[in-house]
C-alpha positions, 0 to 999 in steps of 0.5 A: 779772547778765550784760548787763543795762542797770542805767544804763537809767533808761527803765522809772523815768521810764515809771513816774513818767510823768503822776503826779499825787499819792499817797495820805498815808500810803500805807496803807488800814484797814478798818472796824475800823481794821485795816491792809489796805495799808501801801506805806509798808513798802516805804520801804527800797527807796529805799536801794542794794540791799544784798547780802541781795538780788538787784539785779534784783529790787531794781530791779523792787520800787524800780518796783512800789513807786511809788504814786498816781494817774497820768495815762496818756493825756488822759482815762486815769488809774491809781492804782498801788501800792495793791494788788497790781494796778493799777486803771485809770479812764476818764472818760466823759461822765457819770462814769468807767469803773472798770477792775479794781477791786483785790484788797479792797473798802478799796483799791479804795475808796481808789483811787476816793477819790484819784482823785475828790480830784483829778478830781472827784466823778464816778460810777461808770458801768461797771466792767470786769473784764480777767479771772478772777483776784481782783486783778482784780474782789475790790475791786467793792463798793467801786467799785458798791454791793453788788448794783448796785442802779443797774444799772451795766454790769458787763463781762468776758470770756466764761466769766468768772464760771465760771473766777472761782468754778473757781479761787478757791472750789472750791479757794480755801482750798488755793490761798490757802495755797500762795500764802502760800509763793508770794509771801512774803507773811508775811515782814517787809518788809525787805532781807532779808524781803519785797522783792516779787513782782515782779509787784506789792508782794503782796496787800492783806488786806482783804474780798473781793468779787464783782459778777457781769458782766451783759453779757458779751464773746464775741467778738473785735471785740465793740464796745461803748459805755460812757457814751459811751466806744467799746471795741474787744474782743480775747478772749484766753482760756487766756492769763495766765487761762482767761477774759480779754481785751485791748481798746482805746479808738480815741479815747484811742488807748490798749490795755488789756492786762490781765495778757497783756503785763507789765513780767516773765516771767509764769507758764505755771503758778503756784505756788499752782496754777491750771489750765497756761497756753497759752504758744502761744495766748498768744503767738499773742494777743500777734501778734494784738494788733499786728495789731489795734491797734497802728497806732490805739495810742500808749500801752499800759497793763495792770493791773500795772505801768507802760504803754509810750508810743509806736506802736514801742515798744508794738510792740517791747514786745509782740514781744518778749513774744510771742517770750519765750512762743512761744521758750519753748514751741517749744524745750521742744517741740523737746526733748520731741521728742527724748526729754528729761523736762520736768525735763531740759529744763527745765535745759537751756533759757536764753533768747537774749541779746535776750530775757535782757537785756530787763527786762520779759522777766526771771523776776520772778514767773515763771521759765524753768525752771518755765515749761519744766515747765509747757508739757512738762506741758500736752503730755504730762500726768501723769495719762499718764505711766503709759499702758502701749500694746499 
């Protein structure tokens, strides 16, 4: 485990920060009374990590596994733990902001019905999707009506709708199959099963749907007022999803960094496949960010995992994830320049001690090695490999 800080209690009281209660029992059926969420399963990470499982892991499931409804900020809640993602509710002055609305229509309607237990019967009057991966808009009938017959605003990045059908119809089926080996999602939940993605628990099973955006973000800087809450946009796209954006609540003092900046190592290519990522623009992104918006920031939250508080150490936060992207991509090209294979490189890279020994920089969901092989195929891609020049 090298010189990781396992007496470092800070990502455990972040995560437990500004809870308010959990949903009893923490599982979610359907209609027909079929389980499409059981947090509960996840109970034996109370336990010592046994040595069935890497210690690591362990510590970032015993996190992941936290649910309930969560105070971030005054007016910011999460439910967390009841999908894969997270969702994010900002109250406005009529209703509340729905931000990602899960994988599946019964979690996100669970999440809203917790919420409202403790907040109020407030209605839903916008819905914002961060990007273009189901996690992240699947639940929408269960927040908005099918349809939105009310008409409610319904945000998301540019291009959004286009990437969320490229990747999740045309070749959802394939996709969907080879995510199954991705996150073990069949296992039993156990020691030595299912102990977690490390990005979430896995997925909920539930039904998936889709409400098309009808006011879209274009720009960085794009501001836009939503029952009477002011948002300040960031367009990342080709990061962590070919259409997505950061964006930040001047008067909450809070940013919203989707899934661009999350407590692991994310993947430059996923398993289940999925277009390469740009570790570069991504990096660039994550600079752009502090630049933009850490001076107005005191605590930033994204949809997977447990937000950061405090102006420094959101900055060294996103630094830190900026130099993990940007590292890997300039070493990889610096070896590929030097002839090496992306196989090659890929077992010659490790990362240096300030980015090894930080928690939110570790491999949980993606790794170092695959990383390297995605950013040398972005460079030189296969469909090249076999170029005969004169």
């Amino acid at each position: 485990m090298g010189d990781l800080a396992f007496t470092d209690r800070t990502d455990f009281e972040n995560a437990d920060r500004g809870f308010v209660a959990a949903l009893t029992p923490g599982v979610v059926r359907d209609a027909d009374g079929r389980v499409v969420w059981d947090n509960d399963a996840y109970a034996f990470l109370d336990d010592p990590c046994p040595d069935t499982a890497n210690p690591s892991l362990w510590r970032q499931s015993q996190l992941c596994a936290r649910q309930g409804l969560y105070e971030v900020t005054g007016g910011v809640y999460q439910v967390r733990g009841l999908d894969l993602s997270n969702m994010t509710l900002v109250e406005g002055d009529r209703g509340v902001i729905v931000i990602d609305p899960l994988v599946s229509v019964e979690t996100a309607a669970a999440a809203l019905a917790l919420y409202r237990e403790h907040r109020g019967d407030r209605p839903v009057t916008g819905l914002v999707y961060t990007h273009s991966h189901v996690d992240h808009f699947g639940g929408a009938e269960g927040v908005v009506e099918p349809g939105n017959p009310g008409g409610v605003p319904i945000l998301a990045p540019e291009g959004f709708l286009e990437q969320a059908v490229s990747e999740n119809v045309y070749a959802g089926t394939a996709m969907a199959r080879r995510g199954v080996y991705h996150t073990g999602a069949l296992l039993e939940r156990g020691p030595s099963g299912m102990i977690g993605t490390g990005l979430g628990q896995t997925a909920s099973l539930g039904r998936v749907s889709l409400l098309p955006p009808n006011r879209d973000v274009t720009s960085t800087g794009q501001e836009e007022v939503l029952d009477g809450v002011r948002i300040v946009f960031q367009l990342t796209p080709g990061t962590e999803a070919p259409a997505e954006m950061n964006f930040h609540f001047p008067a909450h003092r809070a940013l919203c960094l989707a899934e661009n900046a999350t407590h692991n190592l994310h993947n430059v290519l996923t398993l289940r496949g999925a277009l390469v990522r740009d570790s570069r623009a991504w990096s660039r992104y994550l600079d752009e960010a502090i630049t933009l918006f850490a001076d107005g920031t005191d605590v930033a939250f994204a949809s997977h995992h447990w937000p950061t508080w405090g102006r420094d150490n959101v900055v060294a936060f996103l630094a830190q994830q900026r130099d993990l992207y940007a590292y890997l991509h300039d070493q990889t090209l610096r070896l590929l320049n030097q002839g090496y294979t992306g196989v090659e490189i890929a077992e010659m890279i490790d990362l240096p001690p300030a980015l090894a020994n930080a928690w939110h920089a570790r491999g949980y969901y993606g790794s170092v090695s695959h990383n390297v092989k995605a950013i040398y195929q972005q460079n030189i891609p296969l469909s090249n490999s076999n170029v005969q020049w004169a």
